[in-house]
C-alpha positions as CSV (number, residue, x, y, z in Angstrom):
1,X,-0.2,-6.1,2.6
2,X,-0.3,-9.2,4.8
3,X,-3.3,-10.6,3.5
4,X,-2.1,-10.1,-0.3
5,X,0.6,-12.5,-2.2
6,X,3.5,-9.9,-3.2
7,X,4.7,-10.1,-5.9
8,X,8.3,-7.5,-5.6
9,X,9.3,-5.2,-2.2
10,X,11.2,-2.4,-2.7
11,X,12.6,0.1,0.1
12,X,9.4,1.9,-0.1
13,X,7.1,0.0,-1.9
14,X,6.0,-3.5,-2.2
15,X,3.8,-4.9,-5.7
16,X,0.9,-7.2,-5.6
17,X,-1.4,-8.3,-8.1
18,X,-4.2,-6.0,-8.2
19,X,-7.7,-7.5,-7.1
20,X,-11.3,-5.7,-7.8
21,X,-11.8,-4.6,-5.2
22,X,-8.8,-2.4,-5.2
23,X,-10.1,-0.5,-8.4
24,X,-12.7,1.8,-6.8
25,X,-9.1,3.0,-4.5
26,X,-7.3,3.4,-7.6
27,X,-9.8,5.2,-9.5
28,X,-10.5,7.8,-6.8
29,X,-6.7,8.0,-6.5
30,X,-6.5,9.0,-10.2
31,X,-9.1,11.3,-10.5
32,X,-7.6,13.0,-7.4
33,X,-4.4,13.5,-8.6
34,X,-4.9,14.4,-12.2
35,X,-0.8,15.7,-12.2
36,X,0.3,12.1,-11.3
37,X,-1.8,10.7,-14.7
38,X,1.7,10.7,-16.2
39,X,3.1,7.8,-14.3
40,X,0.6,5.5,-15.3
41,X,0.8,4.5,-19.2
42,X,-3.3,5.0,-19.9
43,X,-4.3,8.6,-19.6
44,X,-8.0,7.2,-18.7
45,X,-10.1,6.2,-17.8
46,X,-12.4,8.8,-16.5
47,X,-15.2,6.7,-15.1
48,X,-15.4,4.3,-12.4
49,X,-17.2,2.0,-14.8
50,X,-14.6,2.1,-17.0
51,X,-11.9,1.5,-14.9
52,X,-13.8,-1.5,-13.7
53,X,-13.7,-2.7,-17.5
54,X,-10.2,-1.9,-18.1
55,X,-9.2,-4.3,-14.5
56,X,-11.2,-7.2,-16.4
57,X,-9.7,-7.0,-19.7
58,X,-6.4,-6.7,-17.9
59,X,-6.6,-9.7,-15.9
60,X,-6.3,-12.2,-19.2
61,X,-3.4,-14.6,-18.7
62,X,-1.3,-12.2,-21.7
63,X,-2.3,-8.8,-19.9
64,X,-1.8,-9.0,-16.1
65,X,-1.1,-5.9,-13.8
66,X,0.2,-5.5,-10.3
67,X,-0.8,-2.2,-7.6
């Protein structure tokens, strides 16, 4: 996390703004672990294409996400 600008740190965990090049990590991640699908609002998306469209739309000024 040293070279990323966080954003909240927590005992455990610290949040950042999520980059593109994290979304190939966090697609893999999701498709691995199917059972932890509930944590994260969007049940999809299944693809890593799809994810990679869901980080662009999400990175308008009204629609921003942190990893």
């Amino acid at each position: 996390m040293a070279e990323r600008t966080v954003v909240l740190t927590g005992e455990r965990v610290a949040l950042a703004k999520m980059r593109e090049e994290d979304q190939e990590q966090f697609h893999r991640f999701r498709v691995e672990h199917p059972e932890l699908l509930t944590l994260v609002a969007d049940a999809g998306p299944a693809t890593l294409e799809a994810q990679m469209q869901w980080f662009r739309r999400s990175q308008e000024p009204d629609r921003r996400v942190f990893s």
